[in-house]
N, C-alpha and C positions, 0 to 999 in steps of 0.2 A: 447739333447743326451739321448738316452734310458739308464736305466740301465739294465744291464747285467744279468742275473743269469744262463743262461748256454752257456758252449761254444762246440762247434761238431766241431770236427775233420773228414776230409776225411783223408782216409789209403792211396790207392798209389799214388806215387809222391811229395805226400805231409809229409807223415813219413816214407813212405817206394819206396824210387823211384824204379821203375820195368822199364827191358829192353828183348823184346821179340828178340830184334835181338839174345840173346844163346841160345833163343828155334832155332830159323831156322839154324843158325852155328853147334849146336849140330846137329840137322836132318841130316843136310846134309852130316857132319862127318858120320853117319850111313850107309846114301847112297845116290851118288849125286845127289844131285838135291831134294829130298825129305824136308827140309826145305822148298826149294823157293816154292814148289806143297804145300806144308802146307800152309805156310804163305798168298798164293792165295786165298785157299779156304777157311780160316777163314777169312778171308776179305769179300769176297764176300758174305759169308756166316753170316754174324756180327750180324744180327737177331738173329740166330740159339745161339750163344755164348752171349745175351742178355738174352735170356729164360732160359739157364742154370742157367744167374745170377740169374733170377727170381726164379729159384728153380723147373719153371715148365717143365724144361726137368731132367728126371732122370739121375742119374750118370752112370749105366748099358748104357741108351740108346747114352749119349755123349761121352761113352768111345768106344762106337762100334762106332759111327761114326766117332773118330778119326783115330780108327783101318783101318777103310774103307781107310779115307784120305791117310793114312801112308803106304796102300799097304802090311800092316800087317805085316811088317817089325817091329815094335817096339813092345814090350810086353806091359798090362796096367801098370802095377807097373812101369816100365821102364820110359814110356809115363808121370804118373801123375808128378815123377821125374823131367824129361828134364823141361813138362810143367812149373813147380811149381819155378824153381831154375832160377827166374829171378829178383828178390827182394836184396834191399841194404836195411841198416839202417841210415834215414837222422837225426845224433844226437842230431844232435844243435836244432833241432825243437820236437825231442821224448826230448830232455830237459825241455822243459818250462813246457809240461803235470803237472809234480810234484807241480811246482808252481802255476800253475792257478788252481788248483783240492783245494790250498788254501781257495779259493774264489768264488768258480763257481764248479758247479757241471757237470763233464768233460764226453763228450761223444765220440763213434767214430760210423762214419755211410758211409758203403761202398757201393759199387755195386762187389760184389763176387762173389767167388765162393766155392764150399766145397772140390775140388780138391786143390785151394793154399792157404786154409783155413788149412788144415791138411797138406799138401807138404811143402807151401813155408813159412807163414807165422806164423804159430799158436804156435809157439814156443816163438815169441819174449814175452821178459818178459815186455817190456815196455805196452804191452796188459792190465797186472794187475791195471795200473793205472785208467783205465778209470772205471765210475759208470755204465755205460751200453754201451753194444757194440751193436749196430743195421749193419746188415748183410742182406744183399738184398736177397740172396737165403732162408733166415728163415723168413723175413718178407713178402716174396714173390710180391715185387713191385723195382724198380731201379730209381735212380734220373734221370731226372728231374719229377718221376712222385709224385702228392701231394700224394698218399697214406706214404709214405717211410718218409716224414717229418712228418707226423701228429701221424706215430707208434710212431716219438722222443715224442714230446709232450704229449702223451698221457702215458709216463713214468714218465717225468719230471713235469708235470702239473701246467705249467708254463706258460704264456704267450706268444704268439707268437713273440714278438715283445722284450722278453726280450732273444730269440737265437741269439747266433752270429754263421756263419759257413765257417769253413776254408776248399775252395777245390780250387784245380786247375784248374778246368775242369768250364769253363766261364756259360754256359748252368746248368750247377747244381748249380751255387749259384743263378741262375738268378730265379731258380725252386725253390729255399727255399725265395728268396725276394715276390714270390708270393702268399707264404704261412705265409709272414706278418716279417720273421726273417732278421735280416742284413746278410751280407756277403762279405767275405774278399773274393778276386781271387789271391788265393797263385801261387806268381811265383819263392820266395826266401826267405829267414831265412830275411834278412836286412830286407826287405821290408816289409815283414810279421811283424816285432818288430813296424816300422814305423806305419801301420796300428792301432795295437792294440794302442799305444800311440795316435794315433789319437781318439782314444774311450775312452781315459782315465782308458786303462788298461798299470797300468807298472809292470814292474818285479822285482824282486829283483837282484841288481848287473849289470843291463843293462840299460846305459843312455839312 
C-alpha cells in the first residue's frame, strides 16, 4: 500500500454536481426551441468547448460563437449567466477537504473554464481550502492529457506514486494511473469513504 502525501480533487460532480439541462430549459424559455439548437451544437461541436477548456480559444471568440448559435437572441452577460448557473454544492464531500488538508496536502484539478470559473463557481468558499488549484484553461492542457498531471507534480514535488485522485469521469483517473498516481472513480460520498478506507485513510467521526 503506497503512502499517500497528496490527495486531487476533481470539481464537477464530484464537489460541485452540474446540470446542463437549466442551460437548455432556460434557452428555451427565451425562445423555443433555442435550448434544444444550443444543446445540438455544443454537442456536436464538443471539440470546440474542449479548446476553450484548454484556454486555446479566446473568450471574445467563444462568446461570439455562442452568439452565432443563439441567433443573437441572448446578450453576453446574459449568456455567461444562463451558461454558468448550472452548479450544486455536494457537502458531505466539500466536508472531508478540511480534514484530509490535516494530513495531505489537498489539491483541486479541473477541466474548465473561465466563463464558470467567474459565473458559476468561483465564489464558493470551500475553494479556500485547497493548497493549489490547477485549472485546465491556465494550464492550458485537459485530463486525460499527461501534460495537466505532471503541472500537479511539479508543485507538489512529490512522487508520483504518492497521489491519490478523486474524479468521476473513468477515462481521467485511468489518465492520472498512467502518470504512475492511484485513483478513486467517484460515483458517491458512501463509496468514496469506502475507498479511502480501503487505503488506510480514515476520518475523524466516520466509521
Amino acid at each position: 500500500m503506497p503512502k499517500y502525501s497528496v490527495i486531487v480533487f476533481d470539481l464537477g460532480n464530484v464537489l460541485i454536481p452540474f446540470d446542463y439541462s437549466k442551460v437548455v430549459n432556460k434557452l428555451n424559455s427565451i425562445s423555443d426551441g433555442l435550448g434544444d439548437k444550443f444543446a445540438r451544437l455544443y454537442s456536436e461541436n464538443y471539440e470546440y468547448h474542449r479548446n476553450f477548456e484548454r484556454g486555446k480559444i479566446s473568450r471574445k471568440e467563444f462568446l461570439d460563437t455562442m452568439s452565432s448559435w443563439l441567433e443573437h437572441k441572448v446578450s453576453e452577460e446574459n449568456f455567461c449567466k444562463i451558461y454558468s448557473d448550472i452548479f450544486t454544492l455536494n457537502e458531505k464531500v466539500v466536508s472531508l477537504i478540511p480534514q484530509l488538508k490535516k494530513n495531505f496536502k489537498v489539491v483541486l484539478l479541473s477541466n474548465t473554464n473561465e466563463i464558470h470559473e467567474e459565473y458559476g463557481y468561483g465564489h464558493y468558499e470551500f475553494l479556500n481550502y485547497f493548497d493549489k488549484i490547477f485549472l485546465s484553461h491556465k494550464v492550458g492542457a485537459v485530463k486525460p492529457e499527461e501534460k495537466i498531471y505532471r503541472a500537479v507534480e511539479s508543485y507538489t514535488q512529490k512522487p508520483s506514486n504518492e497521489h491519490l485522485f478523486i474524479d468521476d469521469v473513468l477515462e481521467y483517473i485511468e489518465g492520472a494511473k498512467r502518470c504512475g498516481w492511484d485513483g478513486i472513480h467517484f460515483q458517491n460520498y458512501d463509496m468514496l469513504i469506502k475507498e479511502l478506507k480501503n487505503r488506510n485513510i480514515f476520518l475523524d467521526g466516520i466509521n
